[in-house]
C-alpha positions in Angstrom: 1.9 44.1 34.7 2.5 43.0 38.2 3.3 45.1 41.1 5.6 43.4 43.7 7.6 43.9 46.6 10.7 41.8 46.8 12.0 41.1 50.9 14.9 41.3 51.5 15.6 38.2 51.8 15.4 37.5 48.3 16.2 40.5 46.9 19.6 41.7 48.6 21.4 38.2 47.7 20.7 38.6 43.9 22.0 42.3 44.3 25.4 41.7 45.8 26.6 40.3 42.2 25.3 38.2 39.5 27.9 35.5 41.2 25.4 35.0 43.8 22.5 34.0 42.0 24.8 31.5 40.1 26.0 29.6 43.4 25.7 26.0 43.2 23.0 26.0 46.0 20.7 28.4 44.5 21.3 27.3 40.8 18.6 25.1 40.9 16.7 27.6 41.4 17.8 30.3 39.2 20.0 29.2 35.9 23.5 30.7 34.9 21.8 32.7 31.8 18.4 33.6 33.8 21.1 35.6 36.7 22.2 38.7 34.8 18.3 39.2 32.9 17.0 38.7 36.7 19.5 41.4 38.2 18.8 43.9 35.4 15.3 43.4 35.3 15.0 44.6 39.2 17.2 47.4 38.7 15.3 48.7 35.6 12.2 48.3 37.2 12.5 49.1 41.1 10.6 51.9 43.0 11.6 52.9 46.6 9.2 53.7 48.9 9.1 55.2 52.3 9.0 52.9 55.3 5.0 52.3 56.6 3.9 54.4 59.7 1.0 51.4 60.9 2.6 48.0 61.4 -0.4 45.9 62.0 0.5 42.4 63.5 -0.1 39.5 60.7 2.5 36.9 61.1 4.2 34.6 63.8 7.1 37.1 63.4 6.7 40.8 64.1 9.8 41.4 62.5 8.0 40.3 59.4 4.7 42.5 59.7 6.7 45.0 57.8 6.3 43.5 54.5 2.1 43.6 54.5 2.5 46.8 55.9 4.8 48.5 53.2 2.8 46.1 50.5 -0.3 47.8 51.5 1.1 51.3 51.2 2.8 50.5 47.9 -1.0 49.2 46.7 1.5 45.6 45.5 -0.1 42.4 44.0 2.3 40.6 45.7 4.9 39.6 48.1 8.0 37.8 47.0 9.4 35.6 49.9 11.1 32.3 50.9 10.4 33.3 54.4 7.9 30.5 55.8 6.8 32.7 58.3 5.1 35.1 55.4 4.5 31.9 52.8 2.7 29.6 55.5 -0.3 32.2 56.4 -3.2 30.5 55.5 -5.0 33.8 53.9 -2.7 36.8 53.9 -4.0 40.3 53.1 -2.5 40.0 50.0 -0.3 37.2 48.1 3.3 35.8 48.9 4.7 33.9 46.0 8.1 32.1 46.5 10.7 33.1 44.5 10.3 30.2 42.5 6.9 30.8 41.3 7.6 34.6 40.8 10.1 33.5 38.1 8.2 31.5 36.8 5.4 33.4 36.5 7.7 36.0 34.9 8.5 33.7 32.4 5.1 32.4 31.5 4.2 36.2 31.0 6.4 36.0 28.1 
């Protein structure tokens, strides 16, 4: 099993409805039948955690530092972005996967 932590920016889209996933622009992406599974997998499978006390700068855009920081306190694998600022770091302190690659990794895992 993989521990991630989803940003925002990923995650809060695919939350708003099922309808959001299946927009033209991210359907690509994400097919029709793949929305609902995706939305009801995160819901079944989501921890909350507490915000991080030490922000330690790591990339281009503070407001991004976040993300490593609560990663680290929540001991995740990885980090699910599209941001470029967090998937352009040559060796983060630990692993941003696009969303892309996160499904698909999902689905290789059977």
């Amino acid at each position: 099993m993989i521990n991630v932590l989803l940003d925002t920016d990923v995650l809060i889209p695919g939350l708003i409805s099922s309808r959001t996933l299946g927009h033209a622009r991210l359907e690509r992406h994400v097919s029709p039948p793949n929305t609902d599974w995706l939305v009801a997998w995160i819901a079944r499978v989501a921890v909350v955690h507490p915000d991080p006390i030490v922000i330690e700068p790591v990339t281009r855009d503070p407001d991004d530092d976040y993300l490593f920081a609560l990663g680290r306190d929540a001991h995740v694998d990885a980090i699910v972005s599209g941001d470029a600022d967090l998937t352009e770091i040559d060796a983060p302190p630990i692993v941003v996967m696009t969303p892309r690659a996160f499904l698909d990794f999902l689905h290789s895992q059977g």
